[in-house]
Structure formats: structure tokens, C-alpha cells
C-alpha positions, 0 to 999 in steps of 0.5 A, a space after each residue: 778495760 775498753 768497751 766498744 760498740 759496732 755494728 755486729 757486736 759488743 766488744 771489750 779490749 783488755 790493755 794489759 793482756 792485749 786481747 779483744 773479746 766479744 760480750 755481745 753478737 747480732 744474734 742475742 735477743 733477750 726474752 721469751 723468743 730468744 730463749 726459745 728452743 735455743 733461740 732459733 726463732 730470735 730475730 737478730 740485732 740491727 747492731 748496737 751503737 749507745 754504750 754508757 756506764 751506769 754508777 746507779 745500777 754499776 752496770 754498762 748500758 747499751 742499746 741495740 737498734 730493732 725493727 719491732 712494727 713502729 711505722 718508719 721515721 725516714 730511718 732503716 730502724 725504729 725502735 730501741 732495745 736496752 741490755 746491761 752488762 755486767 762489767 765484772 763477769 760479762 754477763 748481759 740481760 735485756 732491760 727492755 724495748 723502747 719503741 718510736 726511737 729511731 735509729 738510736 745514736 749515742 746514750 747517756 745515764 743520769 741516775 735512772 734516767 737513760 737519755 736515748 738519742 732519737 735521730 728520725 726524730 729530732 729528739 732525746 728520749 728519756 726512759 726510767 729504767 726504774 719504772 720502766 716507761 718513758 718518762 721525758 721527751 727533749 724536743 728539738 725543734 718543732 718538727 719531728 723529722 731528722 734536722 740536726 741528726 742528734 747524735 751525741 750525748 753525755 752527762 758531766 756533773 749537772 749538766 746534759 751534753 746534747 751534741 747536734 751533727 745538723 748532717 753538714 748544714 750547718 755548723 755543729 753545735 752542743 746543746 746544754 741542758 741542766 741535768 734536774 730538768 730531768 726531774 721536773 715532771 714535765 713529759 715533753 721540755 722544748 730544748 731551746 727553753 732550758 738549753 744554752 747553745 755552743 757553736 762550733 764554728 766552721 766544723 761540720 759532720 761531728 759526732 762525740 762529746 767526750 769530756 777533757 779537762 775543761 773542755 770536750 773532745 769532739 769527733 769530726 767524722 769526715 775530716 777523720 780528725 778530733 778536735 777541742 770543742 774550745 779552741 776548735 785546734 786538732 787533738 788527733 789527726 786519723 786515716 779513716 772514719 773516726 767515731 768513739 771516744 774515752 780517756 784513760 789516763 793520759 791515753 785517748 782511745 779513738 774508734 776508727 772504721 772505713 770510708 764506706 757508703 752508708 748502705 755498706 757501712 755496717 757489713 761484716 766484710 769491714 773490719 774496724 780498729 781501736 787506736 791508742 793515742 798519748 795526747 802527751 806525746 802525740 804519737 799513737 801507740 796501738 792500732 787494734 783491728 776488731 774483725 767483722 765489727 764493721 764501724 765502730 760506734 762508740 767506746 767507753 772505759 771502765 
């Protein structure tokens, strides 16, 4: 099974019945206000884009983007709301709302730790789900406004994955962290003190760091490419907006959406596609259109 974060929803796709199916709309809110009279006083989601396996809790974790009074970081959305599927029924619960996380990109899970990207902010926001409190901020730079567009993060044995977009800038880069810096108790880490840096020379725009073999893939958006963060070579090339990225097997899925201005990216008019690639036989497979999803954000596999 696929799940897939976009702008108007959460959607998984069944390879073997070929079917998408909607776990997740705009209009959910949990709590109090959304259950209100059927929830006709439930503000909706400003979309949803982190999505994450927890083995922890063996739920999936996503986060939705909400406006909820948090003064603006130079982002249409300032803070964070955390649900949790459960992979095997469909049914979802709202954990909690992080504030002062703007315009949350991907997230990642590392015991009961949630790594929450914080692009307004130049930062990682940790929240232990346990406890439910923020227990860590992972500071890039010294200045919290949006410098190198945080906007990937993953976590692979002991090591954290920050990816840095660095909006077309400069080259992209990822940043590597030890994972029990998350256990250290400190409320704030200076990234360049505990991080090692990868340079992806000459590639720009990136989004996605996906683990492959030794390596990673990484998405670059405006090339509509995805390429090995070793080598740099192309491991796919797309059509459109290529954002989202699992393995299966010897299958990569690969989130696809159109070319659109920021501003209308997000709109139900847009449709987005999920496309099924051998990297064995470098030949797509499926082209699976998600109707009204509008871009598609990220994917994982269960």
C-alpha cells in the first residue's frame, strides 16, 4: 500500500486492486470543534504534506498545515497539526497542534521523537509525542527567518537526514546529524555544532531524501528529475513537478504534479499523479492520476 500526502487530502493506493482511496479531506479537524454539531464549526486543513511511519506506536504520522493565531513567519501557515493513521483500518485521530511551525514540509520519526520541518523558521522542531511538548529545536543558522527552505527529513538507523532546499541559491545540501542528539537534553542544538554537511554540487530546487542502497534519492523539483545524492546521475527523468518518493521492491513511486505558480498550486482544479517506475528496467509502469489533490507532497510505503 502507498500513502500519499497532497494539498487536499491524504490518499492511499492499493497496487494490487489498483485503487486510490481517500483516508483523509480538508475538512477534518479533530477535537472539541470538530465534532461539534457534526463538525459545521471545524475550520478546515490548510493541506497536509509530512507523512511518516512510526514503528514505535506502528501507526502512520502526518501533519497537517493550520493557521491557529501564531504571528506569521513570512509563511501563508503557522502552525502544525499531528494525526495518526492506523495502517490497518484507516482510522485517524488528531495527536495534537504544534504552534510556531511554519509551513511545515516533510517529517520524520525516531522513537517518540517527531522531527517537524519548520521552513519560516530555519529550523527542525522536535515534539515528543509521549509527552506531548516540544522537547528540541535544531537551529540552522542563527537567524530564524527562511534561508535554506528546510524541507526534507528522514531518519535511517542512527543518523537524522536534514535536506536544505537553500530556495535555488546555492547548491542543495544535506545535513547529517546523530540521531541520540535527540536524547541529549539540550532544548535548542546549533545544527553546524553536530552536523556533518553533504553538498550536492551544481543541483538546485531539491526536495526528498529517500534512502537507496547505499545512497539517497533526492527529488530536484524544477528539473522534474530524481537523481542519486552520490553520483548526482538521474535515476528518473519526469514531465512535471516531481515531489514524493518510496521504494518498493525494485519499484520507485514518484509523486508527480503540475507546473504551477505558487499561489495556485494547491487548488482542487489540479489534479496530481503517482507513477510507478522499475529502476531495473528504467521504464514507468503506472501513471495513477489522484483527482482534485492538487500537488502531491510526499509518499511513503507500508
Amino acid at each position: 500500500m502507498i500513502y500519499i500526502s497532497a494539498s487536499n487530502g491524504i490518499y492511499s493506493y492499493d497496487d494490487a486492486a489498483r485503487k486510490v482511496s481517500v483516508i483523509m479531506d480538508n475538512n477534518y479537524r479533530g477535537g472539541f470543534f470538530g465534532s461539534l454539531f457534526g463538525g459545521i464549526f471545524a475550520k478546515k486543513s490548510h493541506g497536509y504534506f509530512g507523512i511518516c511511519y512510526s514503528e514505535y506506536s506502528n501507526e502512520i504520522i502526518v501533519s497537517s498545515r493550520e493557521k491557529l493565531g501564531t504571528p506569521r513567519a513570512g509563511k501563508p501557515t503557522t502552525d502544525c497539526g499531528i494525526h495518526a493513521i492506523n495502517p490497518v483500518t484507516d482510522e485517524y485521530r488528531t495527536i495534537g497542534y504544534v504552534k510556531d511551525v511554519h509551513d511545515v514540509h516533510q517529517i520524520a520519526v525516531w522513537k517518540s521523537q517527531l522531527l517537524l520541518t519548520d521552513t519560516g523558521k530555519n529550523r527542525v522542531v522536535v515534539y515528543d509525542i509521549d509527552a506531548g511538548r516540544i522537547s528540541c529545536m535544531i537551529n540552522i543558522g542563527n537567524d530564524r527567518e527562511d534561508i535554506n527552505h528546510v524541507n526534507a527529513v528522514t531518519v535511517l538507523g542512527d543518523k537524522v537526514y536534514i535536506g536544505l532546499n537553500n530556495r535555488g541559491n546555492t547548491d542543495s545540501e544535506i545535513l547529517v546529524m546523530p540521531a541520540d542528539v535527540l536524547e541529549s537534553g539540550f532544548e535548542e542544538v546549533d545544527a553546524e555544532s553536530v552536523c556533518s554537511t553533504i553538498t550536492l554540487k551544481g543541483i538546485r530546487h531539491t526536495h526528498d531524501v529517500e534512502p537507496f542502497g547505499d545512497t539517497f534519492l533526492v527529488s530536484v523539483s524544477h528539473d522534474s528529475r530524481v537523481i542519486a545524492a552520490d553520483t548526482l546521475a538521474s535515476v528518473f527523468d519526469g514531465e512535471n513537478w516531481v515531489r514524493g518518493l518510496c521504494i518498493k521492491d525494485d519499484n520507485l513511486w514518484i509523486g508527480q504534479s503540475h507546473f504551477a505558480k505558487r499561489s495556485k498550486r494547491h487548488k482542487k482544479v489540479n489534479d496530481g499523479a503517482l507513477i510507478q517506475y522499475d529502476l531495473a528496467g528504467s521504464a514507468i509502469l503506472q501513471n495513477v492520476t489522484l483527482n482534485d489533490a492538487g500537488q502531491i507532497n510526499d509518499l511513503i510505503t507500508i
